[in-house]
Short mmCIF file of the C-alpha atoms (twelve columns), coordinates in Angstrom:
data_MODEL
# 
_entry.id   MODEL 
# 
loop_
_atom_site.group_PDB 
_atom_site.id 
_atom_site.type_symbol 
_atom_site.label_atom_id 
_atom_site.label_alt_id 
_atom_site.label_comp_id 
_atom_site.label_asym_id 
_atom_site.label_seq_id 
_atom_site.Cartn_x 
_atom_site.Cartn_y 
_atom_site.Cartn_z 
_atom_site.pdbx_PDB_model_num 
ATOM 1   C CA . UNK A 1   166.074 103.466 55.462 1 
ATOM 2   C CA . UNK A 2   164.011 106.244 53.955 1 
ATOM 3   C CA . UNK A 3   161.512 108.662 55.725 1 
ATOM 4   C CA . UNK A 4   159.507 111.141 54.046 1 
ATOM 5   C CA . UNK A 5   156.910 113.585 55.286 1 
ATOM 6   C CA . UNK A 6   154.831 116.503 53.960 1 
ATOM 7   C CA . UNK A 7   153.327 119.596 56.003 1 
ATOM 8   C CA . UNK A 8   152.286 122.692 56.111 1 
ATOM 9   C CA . UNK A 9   153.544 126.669 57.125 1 
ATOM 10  C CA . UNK A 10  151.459 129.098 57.100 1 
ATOM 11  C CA . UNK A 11  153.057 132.566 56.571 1 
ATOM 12  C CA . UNK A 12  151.894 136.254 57.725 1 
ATOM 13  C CA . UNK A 13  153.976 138.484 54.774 1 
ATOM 14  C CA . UNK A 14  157.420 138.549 53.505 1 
ATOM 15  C CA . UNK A 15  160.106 137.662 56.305 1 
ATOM 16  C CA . UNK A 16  162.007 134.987 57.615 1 
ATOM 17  C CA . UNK A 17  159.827 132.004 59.831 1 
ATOM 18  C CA . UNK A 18  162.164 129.725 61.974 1 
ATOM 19  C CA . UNK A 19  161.851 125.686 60.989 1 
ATOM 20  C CA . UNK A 20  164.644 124.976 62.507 1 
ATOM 21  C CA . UNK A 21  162.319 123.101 65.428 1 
ATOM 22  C CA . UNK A 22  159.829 121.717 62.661 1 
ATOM 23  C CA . UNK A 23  162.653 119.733 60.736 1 
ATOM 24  C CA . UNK A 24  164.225 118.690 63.438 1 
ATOM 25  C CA . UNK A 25  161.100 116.697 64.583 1 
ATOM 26  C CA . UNK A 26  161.079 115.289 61.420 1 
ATOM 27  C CA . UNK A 27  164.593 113.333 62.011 1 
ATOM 28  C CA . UNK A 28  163.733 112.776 65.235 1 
ATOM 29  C CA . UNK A 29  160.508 111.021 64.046 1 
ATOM 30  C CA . UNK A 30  162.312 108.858 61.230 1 
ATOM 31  C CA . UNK A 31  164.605 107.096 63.772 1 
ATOM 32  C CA . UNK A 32  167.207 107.673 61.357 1 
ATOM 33  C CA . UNK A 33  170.895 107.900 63.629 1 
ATOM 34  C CA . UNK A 34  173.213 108.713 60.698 1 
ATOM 35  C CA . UNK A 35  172.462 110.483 57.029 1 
ATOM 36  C CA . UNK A 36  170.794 113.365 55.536 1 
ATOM 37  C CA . UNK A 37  168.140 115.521 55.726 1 
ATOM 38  C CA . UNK A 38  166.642 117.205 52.719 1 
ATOM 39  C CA . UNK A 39  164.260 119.583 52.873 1 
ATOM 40  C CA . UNK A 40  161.602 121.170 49.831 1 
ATOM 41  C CA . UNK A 41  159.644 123.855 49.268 1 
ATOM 42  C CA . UNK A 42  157.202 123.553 46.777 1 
ATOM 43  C CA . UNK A 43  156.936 127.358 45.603 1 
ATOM 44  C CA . UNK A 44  158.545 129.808 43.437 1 
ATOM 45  C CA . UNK A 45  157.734 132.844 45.492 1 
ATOM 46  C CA . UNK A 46  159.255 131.586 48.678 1 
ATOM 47  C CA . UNK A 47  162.490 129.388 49.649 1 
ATOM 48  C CA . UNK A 48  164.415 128.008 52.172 1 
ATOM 49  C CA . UNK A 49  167.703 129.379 54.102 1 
ATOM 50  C CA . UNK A 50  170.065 128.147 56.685 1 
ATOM 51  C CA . UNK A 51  171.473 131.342 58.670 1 
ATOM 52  C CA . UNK A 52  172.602 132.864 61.664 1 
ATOM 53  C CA . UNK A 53  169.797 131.800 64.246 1 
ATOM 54  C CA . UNK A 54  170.779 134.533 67.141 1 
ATOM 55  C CA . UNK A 55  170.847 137.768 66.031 1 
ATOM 56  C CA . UNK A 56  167.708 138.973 63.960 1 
ATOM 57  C CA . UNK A 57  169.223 141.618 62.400 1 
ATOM 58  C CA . UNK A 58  171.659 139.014 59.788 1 
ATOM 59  C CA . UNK A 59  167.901 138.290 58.260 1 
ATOM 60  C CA . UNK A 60  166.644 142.060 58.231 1 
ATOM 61  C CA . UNK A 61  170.313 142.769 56.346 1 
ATOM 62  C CA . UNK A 62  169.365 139.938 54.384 1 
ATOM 63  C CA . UNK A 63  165.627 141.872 53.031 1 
ATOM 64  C CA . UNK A 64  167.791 144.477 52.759 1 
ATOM 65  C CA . UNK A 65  170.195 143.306 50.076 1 
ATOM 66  C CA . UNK A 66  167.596 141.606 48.532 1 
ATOM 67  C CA . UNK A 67  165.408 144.451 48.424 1 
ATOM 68  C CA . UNK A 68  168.194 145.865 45.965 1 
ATOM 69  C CA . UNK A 69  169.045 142.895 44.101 1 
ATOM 70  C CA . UNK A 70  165.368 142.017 43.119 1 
ATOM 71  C CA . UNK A 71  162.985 145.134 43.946 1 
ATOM 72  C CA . UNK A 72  158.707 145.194 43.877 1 
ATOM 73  C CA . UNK A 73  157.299 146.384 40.837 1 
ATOM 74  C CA . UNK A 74  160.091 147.059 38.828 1 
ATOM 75  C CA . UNK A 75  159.345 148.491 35.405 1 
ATOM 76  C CA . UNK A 76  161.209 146.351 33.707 1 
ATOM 77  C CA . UNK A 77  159.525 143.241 34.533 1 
ATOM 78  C CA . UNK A 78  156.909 141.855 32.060 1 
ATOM 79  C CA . UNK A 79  155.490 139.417 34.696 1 
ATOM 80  C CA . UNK A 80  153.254 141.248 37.626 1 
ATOM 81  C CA . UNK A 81  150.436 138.689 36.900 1 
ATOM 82  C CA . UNK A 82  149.850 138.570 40.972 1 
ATOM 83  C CA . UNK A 83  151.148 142.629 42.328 1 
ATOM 84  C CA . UNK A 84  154.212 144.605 42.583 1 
ATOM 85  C CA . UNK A 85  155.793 141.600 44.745 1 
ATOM 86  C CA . UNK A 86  155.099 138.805 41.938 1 
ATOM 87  C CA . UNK A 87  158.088 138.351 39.835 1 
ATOM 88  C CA . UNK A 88  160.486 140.086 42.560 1 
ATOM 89  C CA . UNK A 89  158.956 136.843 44.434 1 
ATOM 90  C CA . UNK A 90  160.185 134.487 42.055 1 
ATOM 91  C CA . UNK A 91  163.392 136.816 41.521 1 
ATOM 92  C CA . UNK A 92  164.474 136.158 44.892 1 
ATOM 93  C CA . UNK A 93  163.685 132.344 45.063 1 
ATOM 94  C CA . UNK A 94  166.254 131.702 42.424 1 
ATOM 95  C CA . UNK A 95  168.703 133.546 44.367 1 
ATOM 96  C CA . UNK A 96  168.169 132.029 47.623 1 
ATOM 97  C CA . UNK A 97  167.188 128.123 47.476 1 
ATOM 98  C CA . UNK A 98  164.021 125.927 46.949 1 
ATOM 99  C CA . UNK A 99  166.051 122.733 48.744 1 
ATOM 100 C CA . UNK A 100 168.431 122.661 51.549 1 
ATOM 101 C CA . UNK A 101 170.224 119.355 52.536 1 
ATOM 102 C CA . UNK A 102 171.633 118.972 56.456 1 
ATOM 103 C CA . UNK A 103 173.887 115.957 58.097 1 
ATOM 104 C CA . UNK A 104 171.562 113.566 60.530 1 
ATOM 105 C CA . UNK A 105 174.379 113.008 63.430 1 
ATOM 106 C CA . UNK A 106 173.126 110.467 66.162 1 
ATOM 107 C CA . UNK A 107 169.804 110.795 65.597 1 
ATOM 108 C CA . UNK A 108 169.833 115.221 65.520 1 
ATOM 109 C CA . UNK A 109 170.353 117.729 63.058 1 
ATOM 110 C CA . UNK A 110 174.111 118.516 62.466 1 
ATOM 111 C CA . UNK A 111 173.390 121.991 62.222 1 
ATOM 112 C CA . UNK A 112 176.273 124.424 63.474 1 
ATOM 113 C CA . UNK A 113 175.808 126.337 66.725 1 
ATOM 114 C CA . UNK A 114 174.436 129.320 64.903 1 
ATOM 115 C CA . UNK A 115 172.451 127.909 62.538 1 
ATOM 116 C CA . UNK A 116 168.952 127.822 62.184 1 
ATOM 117 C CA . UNK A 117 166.366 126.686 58.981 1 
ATOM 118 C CA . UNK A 118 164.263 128.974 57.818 1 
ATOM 119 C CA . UNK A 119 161.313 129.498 55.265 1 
ATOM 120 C CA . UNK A 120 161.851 133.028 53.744 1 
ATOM 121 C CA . UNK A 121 158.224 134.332 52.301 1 
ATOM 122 C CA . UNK A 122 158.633 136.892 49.262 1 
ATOM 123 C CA . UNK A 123 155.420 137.804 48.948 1 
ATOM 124 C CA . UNK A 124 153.364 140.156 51.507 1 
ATOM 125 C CA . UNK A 125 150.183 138.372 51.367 1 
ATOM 126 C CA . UNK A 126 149.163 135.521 53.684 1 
ATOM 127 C CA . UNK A 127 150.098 131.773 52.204 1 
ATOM 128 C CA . UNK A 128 149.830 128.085 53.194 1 
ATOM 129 C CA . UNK A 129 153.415 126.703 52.240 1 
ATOM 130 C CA . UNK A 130 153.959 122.993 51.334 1 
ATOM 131 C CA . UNK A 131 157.004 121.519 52.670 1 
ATOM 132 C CA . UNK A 132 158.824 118.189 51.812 1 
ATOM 133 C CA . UNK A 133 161.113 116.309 54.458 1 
ATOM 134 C CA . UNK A 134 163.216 113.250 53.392 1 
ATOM 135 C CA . UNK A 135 165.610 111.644 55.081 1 
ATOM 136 C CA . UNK A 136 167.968 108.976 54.307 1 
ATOM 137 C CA . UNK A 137 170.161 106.860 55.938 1 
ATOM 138 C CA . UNK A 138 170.812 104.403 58.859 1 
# 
């Protein structure tokens, strides 16, 4: 059995926005009992992360590393077509993920206890994110 569904998350500026509660109305919806979950973002200035769901301050350490690994405005980027936060957008989407993939186990998400999905913005401006769910399995 296959189940697919497309919708929509609108973001307020670069952070971290739980889905964790979104996706797992998805499975729930697709009757599916035992299989996988895959999950798409179709951007290049934002991506997808599974994390520590408890304590906020794993995802601020998180903006901070990344912050150094792929920082606004850089000099040495050609590409600024959009702002400072353009290619240190798409920087950071290659470093994180555009796809995750999570076990269905009767009929839930087999997420661990600490884990939570989220959609991590790049950019500081205000978007409408697309998102696919699919799910296979039995």
């Amino acid at each position: 059995m296959v189940y697919q569904s497309t919708f929509t998350f609108n973001t307020r500026g670069r952070g971290t926005y739980k889905l964790t509660t979104q996706v797992e109305q998805h499975i729930r919806a697709s009757s599916i009992r035992t299989g996988i979950c895959s999950v798409f973002i179709h951007h290049t200035s934002a991506s997808l992360i599974i994390t520590e769901n408890a304590d906020p301050s794993v995802r601020r350490d998180l903006e901070t590393i990344l912050r150094r690994l792929a920082p606004d405005g850089d000099p040495a980027y050609e590409h600024d077509d959009e702002g400072d936060d353009d290619m240190s957008g798409h920087v950071r989407c290659m470093l994180t993920r555009d796809s995750l993939s999570i076990p269905v186990t009767q009929g839930a998400s087999g997420l661990g206890t600490w884990q939570g999905i989220f959609l991590y913005e790049h950019r500081f401006g205000h978007f409408s994110r697309r998102l696919t769910v699919t799910i296979l399995g039995e």
